[in-house]
C-alpha positions in Angstrom: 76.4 23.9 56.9 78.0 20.6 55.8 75.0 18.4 57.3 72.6 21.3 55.1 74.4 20.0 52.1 74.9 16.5 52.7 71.1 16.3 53.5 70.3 18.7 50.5 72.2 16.7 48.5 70.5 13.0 49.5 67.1 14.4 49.6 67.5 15.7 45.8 68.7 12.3 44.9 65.8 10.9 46.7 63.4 13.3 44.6 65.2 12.0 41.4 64.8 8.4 42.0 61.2 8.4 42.4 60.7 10.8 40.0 58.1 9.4 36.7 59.9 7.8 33.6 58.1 9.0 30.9 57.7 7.5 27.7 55.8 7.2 24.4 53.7 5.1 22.6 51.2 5.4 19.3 48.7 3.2 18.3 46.0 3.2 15.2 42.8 1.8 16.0 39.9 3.5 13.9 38.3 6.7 15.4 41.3 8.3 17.6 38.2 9.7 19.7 37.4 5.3 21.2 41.0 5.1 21.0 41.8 7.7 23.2 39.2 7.1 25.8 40.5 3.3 26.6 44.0 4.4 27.1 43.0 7.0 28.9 41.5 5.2 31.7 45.0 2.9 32.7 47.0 3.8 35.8 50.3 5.8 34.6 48.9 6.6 31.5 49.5 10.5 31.8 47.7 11.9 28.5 46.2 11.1 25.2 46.8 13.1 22.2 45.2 12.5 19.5 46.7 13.1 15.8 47.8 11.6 12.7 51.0 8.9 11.8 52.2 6.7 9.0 52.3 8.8 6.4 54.2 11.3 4.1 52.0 14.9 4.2 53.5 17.2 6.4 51.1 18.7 9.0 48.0 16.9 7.7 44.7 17.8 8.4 41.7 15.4 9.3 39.9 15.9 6.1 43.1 15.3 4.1 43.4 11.9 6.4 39.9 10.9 6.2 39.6 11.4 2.1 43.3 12.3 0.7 45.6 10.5 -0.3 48.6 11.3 2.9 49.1 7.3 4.0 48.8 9.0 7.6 46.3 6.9 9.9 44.2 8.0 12.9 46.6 7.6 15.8 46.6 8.2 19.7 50.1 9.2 20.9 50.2 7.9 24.7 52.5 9.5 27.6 53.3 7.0 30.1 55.3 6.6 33.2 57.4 3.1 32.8 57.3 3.2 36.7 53.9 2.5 36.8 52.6 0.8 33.1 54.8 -1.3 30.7 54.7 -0.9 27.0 53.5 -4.8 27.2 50.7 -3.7 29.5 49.7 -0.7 26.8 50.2 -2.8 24.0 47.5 -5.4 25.7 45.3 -2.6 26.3 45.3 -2.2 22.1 44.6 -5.6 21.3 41.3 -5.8 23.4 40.1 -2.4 22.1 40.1 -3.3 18.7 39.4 -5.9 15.8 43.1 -7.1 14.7 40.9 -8.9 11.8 39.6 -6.2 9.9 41.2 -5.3 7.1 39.2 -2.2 6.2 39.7 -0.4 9.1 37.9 -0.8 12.4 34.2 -0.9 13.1 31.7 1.2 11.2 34.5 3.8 10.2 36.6 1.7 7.1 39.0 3.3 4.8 42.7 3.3 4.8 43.2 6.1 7.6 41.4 4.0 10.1 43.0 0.8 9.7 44.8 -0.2 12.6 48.4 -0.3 14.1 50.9 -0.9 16.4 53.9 1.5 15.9 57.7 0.5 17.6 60.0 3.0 18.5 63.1 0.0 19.0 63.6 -3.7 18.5 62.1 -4.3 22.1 58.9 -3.2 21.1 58.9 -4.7 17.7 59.2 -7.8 19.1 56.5 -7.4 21.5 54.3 -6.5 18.4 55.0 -9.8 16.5 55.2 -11.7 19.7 51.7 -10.7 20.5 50.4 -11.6 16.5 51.6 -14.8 16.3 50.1 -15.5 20.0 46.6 -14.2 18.5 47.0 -16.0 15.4 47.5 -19.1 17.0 44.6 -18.6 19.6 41.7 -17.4 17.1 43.1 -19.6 14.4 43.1 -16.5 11.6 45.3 -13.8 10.3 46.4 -10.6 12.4 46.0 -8.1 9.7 47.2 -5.0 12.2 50.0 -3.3 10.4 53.6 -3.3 12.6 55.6 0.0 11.6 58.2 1.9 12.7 57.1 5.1 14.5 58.8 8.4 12.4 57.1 11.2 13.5 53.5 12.3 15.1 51.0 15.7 14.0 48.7 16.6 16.6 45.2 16.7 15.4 43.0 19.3 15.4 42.0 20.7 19.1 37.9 19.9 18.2 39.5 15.8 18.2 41.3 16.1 21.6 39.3 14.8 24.7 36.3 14.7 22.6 35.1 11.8 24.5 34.6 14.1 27.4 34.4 17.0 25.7 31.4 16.2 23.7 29.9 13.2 25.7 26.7 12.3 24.6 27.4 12.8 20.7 30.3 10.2 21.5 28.4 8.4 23.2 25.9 8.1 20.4 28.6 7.5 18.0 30.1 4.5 19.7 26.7 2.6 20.1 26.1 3.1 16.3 29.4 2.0 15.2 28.3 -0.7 17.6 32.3 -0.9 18.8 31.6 -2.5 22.3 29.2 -5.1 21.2 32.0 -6.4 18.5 34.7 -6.1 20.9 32.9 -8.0 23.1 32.0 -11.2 20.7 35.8 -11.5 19.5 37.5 -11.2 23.0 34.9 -13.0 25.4 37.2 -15.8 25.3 
């Protein structure tokens, strides 16, 4: 009985120690729906909700996002496992999938709601944030104009917005060549 226990016991500390980290992150970068799909592909990314951030309306909706006055933006909330992906790495991942030059919001869809941003939970991530502008700044010789806030709290979009990469396919599909989001990505980070 005492070896049961002291193997029980070492086992179940065993579990624990390899057991995920999760965490959170949220980003704005336009439509939640591109968003969503390029985090979505990365090792130890978990799941991708889509939703709403940044503002001061309580349980918003996407039409009062999209042409209200809420101050929420278009955000992807990420679940990660810090065993597998950094915040760094994720924060990476945002930069290349979207335009951190656009002031009006990203690709075809502009408007204050679809403006982007990189949200910090702590000082560590802040700093990553700003670390990251300066080093684009510097490189492409012009202004970051990605907002840095503090995260405060996340609403869930609708359930039509979740997965609707997958979900609807082929009308995404159509939606992303019109915006013409992978050719533009592709002329400002070729480099």
């Amino acid at each position: 009985m005492k070896y049961f226990i002291i193997i029980f016991f070492f086992l179940n500390n065993l579990n624990l120690s390899h057991a995920a980290q999760k965490d959170k992150a949220y980003f704005a970068g336009g439509c939640f729906w591109c968003v969503e799909e390029s985090f979505e592909k990365l090792e130890g990314v978990q799941e991708v909700i889509s939703g709403y951030s940044g503002g001061f309306t309580k349980n918003p909706t996407y039409k009062e996002v999209t042409y209200g006055r809420t101050g929420h933006f278009e955000v992807v909330e990420i679940i990660y496992d810090k065993k597998i992906i950094s915040y760094k790495k994720l924060l990476e991942n945002f930069w290349v999938n979207i335009d951190p030059f656009d002031a009006y919001g990203q690709f075809c869809d502009k408007g204050y709601s679809y403006r982007s941003v990189a949200f910090y939970k702590n000082e560590k991530e802040k700093n990553l944030i700003e670390n990251d502008i300066k080093e684009l700044e510097s490189k492409f010789n012009k202004k970051v104009v990605t907002y840095i806030r503090e995260f405060e709290r996340f609403y869930k979009a609708e359930d039509y917005h979740q997965d609707f990469y997958k979900i609807k396919f082929e009308r995404y599909l159509r939606y992303k060549k019109a915006c013409g989001r992978e050719e533009l990505l592709k002329r400002i980070w070729r480099q």
